[in-house]
SEMAR-987772 format. One record per atom (N, C-alpha, C): residue in one letter; atom name; x, y, z. Coordinates in pm, 1 decimal, m for minus. Layout:
<drenkes>
["A", "CA", [X, Y, Z]],
...
</drenkes>
This chain:
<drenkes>
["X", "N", [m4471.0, m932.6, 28545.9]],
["X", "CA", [m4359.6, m844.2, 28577.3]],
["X", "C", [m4248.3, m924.8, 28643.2]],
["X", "N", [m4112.9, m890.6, 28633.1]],
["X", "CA", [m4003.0, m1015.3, 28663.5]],
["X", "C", [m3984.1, m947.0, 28815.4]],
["X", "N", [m3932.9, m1019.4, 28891.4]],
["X", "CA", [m3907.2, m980.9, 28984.7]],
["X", "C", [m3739.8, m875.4, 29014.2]],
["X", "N", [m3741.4, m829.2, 29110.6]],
["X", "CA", [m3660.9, m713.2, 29134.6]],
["X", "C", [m3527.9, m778.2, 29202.1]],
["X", "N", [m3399.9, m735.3, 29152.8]],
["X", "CA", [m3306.6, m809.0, 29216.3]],
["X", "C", [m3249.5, m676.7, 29325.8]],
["X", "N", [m3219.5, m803.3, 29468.3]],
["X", "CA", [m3173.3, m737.7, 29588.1]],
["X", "C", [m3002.2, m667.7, 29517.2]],
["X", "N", [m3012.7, m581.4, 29586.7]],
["X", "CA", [m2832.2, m552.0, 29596.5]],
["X", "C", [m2784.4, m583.5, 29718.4]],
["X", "N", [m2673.0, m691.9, 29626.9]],
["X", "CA", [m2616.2, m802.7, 29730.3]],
["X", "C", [m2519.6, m689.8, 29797.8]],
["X", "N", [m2440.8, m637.4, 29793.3]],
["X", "CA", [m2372.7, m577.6, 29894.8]],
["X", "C", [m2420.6, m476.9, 29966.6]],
["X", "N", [m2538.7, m422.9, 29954.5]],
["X", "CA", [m2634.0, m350.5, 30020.4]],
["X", "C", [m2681.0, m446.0, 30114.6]],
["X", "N", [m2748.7, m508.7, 30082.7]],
["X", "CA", [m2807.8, m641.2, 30197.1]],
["X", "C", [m2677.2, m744.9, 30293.3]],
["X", "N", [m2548.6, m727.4, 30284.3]],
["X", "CA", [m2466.0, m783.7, 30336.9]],
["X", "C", [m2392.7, m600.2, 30449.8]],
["X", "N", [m2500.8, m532.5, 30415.6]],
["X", "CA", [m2435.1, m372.4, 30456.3]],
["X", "C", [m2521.4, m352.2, 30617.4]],
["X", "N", [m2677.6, m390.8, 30557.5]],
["X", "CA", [m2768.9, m309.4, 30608.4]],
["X", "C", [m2869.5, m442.1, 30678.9]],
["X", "N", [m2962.2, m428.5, 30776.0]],
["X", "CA", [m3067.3, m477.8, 30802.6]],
["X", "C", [m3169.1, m430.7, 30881.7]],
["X", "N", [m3303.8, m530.0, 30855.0]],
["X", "CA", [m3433.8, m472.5, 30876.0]],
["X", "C", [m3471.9, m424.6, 31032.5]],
["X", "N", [m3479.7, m361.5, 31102.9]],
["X", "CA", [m3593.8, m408.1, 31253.0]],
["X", "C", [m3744.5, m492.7, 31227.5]],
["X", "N", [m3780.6, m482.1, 31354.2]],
["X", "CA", [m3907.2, m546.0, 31317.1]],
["X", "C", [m4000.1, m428.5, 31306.1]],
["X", "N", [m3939.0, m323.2, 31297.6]],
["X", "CA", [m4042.8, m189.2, 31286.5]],
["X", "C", [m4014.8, m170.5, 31166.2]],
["X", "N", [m3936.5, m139.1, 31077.9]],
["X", "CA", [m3921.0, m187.9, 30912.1]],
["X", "C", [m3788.7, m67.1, 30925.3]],
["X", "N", [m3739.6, m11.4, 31070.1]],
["X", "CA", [m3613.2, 49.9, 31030.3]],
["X", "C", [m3468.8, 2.5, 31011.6]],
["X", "N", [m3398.1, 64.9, 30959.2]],
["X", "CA", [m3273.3, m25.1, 30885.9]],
["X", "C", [m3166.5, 10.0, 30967.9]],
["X", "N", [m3108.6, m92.0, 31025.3]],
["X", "CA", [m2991.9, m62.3, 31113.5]],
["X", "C", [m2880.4, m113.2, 31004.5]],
["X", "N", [m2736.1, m31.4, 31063.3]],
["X", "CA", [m2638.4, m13.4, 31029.6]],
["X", "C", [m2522.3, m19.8, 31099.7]],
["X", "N", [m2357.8, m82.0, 31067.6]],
["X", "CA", [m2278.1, m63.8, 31154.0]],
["X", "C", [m2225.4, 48.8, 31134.2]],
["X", "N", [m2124.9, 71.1, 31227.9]],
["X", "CA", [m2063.4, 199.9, 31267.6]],
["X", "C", [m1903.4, 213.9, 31179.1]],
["X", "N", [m1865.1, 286.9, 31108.9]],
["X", "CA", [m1756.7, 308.0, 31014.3]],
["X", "C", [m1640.9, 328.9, 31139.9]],
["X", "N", [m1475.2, 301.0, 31097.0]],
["X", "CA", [m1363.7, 339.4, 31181.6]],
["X", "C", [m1399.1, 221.5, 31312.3]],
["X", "N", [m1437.9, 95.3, 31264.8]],
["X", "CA", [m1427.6, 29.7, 31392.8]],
["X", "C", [m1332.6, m112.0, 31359.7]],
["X", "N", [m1291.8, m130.6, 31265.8]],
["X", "CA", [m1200.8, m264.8, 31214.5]],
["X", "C", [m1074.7, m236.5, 31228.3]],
["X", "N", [m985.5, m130.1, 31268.0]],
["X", "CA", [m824.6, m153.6, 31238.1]],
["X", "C", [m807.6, m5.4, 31321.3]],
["X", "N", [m611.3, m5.8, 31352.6]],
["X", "CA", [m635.0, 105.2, 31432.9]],
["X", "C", [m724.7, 119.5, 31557.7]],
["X", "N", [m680.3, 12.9, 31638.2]],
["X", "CA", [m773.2, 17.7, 31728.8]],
["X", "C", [m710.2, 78.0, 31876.9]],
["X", "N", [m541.3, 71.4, 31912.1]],
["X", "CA", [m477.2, 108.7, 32008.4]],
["X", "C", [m528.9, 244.3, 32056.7]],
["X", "N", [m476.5, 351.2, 31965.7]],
["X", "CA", [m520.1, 499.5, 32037.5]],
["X", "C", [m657.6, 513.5, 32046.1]],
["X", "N", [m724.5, 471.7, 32025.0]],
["X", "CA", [m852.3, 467.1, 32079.9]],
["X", "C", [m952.2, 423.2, 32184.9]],
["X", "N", [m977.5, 530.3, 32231.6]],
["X", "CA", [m1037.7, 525.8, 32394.2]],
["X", "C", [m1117.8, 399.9, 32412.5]],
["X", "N", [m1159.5, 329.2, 32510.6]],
["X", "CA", [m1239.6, 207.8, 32523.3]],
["X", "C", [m1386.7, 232.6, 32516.8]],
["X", "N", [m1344.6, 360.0, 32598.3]],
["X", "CA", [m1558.0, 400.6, 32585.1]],
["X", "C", [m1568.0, 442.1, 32434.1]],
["X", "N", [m1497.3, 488.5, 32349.6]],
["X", "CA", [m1543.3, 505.6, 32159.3]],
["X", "C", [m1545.7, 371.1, 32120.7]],
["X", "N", [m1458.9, 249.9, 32160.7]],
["X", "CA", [m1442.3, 152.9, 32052.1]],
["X", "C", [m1565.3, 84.9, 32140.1]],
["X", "N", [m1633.1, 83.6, 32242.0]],
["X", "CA", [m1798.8, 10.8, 32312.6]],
["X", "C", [m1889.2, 74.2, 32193.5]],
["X", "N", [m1880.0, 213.2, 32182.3]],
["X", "CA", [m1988.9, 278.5, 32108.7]],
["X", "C", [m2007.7, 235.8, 31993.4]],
["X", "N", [m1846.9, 187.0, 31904.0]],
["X", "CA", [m1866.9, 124.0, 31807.1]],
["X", "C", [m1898.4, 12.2, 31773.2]],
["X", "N", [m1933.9, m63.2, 31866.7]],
["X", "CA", [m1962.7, m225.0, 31844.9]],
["X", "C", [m2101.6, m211.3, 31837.6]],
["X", "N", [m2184.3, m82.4, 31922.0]],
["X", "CA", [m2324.2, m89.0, 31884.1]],
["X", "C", [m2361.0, m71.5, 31773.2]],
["X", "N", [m2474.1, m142.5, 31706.8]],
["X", "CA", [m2536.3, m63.5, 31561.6]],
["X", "C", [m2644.2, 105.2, 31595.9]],
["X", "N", [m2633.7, 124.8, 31487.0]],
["X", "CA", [m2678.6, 250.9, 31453.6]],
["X", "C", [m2830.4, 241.2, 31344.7]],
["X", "N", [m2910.5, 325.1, 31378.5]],
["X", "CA", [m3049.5, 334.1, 31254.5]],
["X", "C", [m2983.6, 436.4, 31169.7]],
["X", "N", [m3004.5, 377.8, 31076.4]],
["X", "CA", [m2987.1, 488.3, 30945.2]],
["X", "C", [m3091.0, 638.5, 30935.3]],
["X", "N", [m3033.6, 705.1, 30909.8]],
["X", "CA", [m3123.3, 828.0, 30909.3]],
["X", "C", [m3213.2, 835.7, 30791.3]],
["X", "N", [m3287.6, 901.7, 30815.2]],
["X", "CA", [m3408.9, 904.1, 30682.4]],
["X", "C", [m3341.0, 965.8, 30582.8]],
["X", "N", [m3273.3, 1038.1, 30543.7]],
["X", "CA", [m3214.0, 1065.5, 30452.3]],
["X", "C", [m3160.7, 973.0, 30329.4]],
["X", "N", [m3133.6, 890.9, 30425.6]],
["X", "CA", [m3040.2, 789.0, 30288.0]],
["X", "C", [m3135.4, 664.2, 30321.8]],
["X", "N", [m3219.1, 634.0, 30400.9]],
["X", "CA", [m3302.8, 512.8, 30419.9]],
["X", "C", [m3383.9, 504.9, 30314.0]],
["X", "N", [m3449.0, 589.5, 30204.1]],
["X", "CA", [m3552.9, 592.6, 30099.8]],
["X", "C", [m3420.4, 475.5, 30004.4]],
["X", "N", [m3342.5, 519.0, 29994.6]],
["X", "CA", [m3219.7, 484.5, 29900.0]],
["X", "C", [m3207.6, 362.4, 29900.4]],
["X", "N", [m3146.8, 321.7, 30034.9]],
["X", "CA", [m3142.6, 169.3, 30075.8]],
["X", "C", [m3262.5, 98.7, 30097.5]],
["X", "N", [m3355.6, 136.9, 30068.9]],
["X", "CA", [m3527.6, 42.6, 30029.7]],
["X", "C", [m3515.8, 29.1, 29929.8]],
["X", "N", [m3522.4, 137.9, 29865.9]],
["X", "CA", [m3522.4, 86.5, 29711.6]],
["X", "C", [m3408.4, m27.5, 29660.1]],
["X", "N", [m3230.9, m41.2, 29693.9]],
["X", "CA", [m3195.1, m154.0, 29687.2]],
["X", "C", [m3229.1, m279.0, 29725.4]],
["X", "N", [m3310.9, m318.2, 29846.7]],
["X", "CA", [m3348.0, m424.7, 29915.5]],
["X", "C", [m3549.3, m377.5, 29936.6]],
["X", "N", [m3550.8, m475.9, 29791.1]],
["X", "CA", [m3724.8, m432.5, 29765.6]],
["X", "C", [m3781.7, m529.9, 29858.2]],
["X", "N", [m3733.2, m635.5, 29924.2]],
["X", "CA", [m3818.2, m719.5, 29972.4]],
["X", "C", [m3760.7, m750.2, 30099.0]],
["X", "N", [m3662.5, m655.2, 30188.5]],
["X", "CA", [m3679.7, m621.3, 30354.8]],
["X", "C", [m3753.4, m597.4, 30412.0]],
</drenkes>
């Protein structure tokens, strides 16, 4: 059986924990940054876990995370 190709911009999107959950950055944090409060643009520098919802999705692109 051939092996399974990663989706490269999925894998340049998303990454593993060591618990096998997939963290994610936070959208609205690159531009437009003035009117925005300091405590929102801290929140946005943290990553985020993807919710189970769309995490089945993004496994299946990245078979070998």
């Amino acid at each position: 059986m051939p092996k399974m190709k990663t989706n490269k911009s999925a894998s340049k999107r998303f990454s593993f924990t060591k618990k096998g959950k997939i963290k994610r950055h936070k959208a609205f944090a690159s531009h437009l940054k003035t009117h925005k409060s300091a405590k929102r643009k801290r929140g946005l520098r943290t990553a985020a876990i993807l919710g189970p919802e769309d995490s089945a999705r993004v496994k299946r692109m990245l078979p070998y995370g």
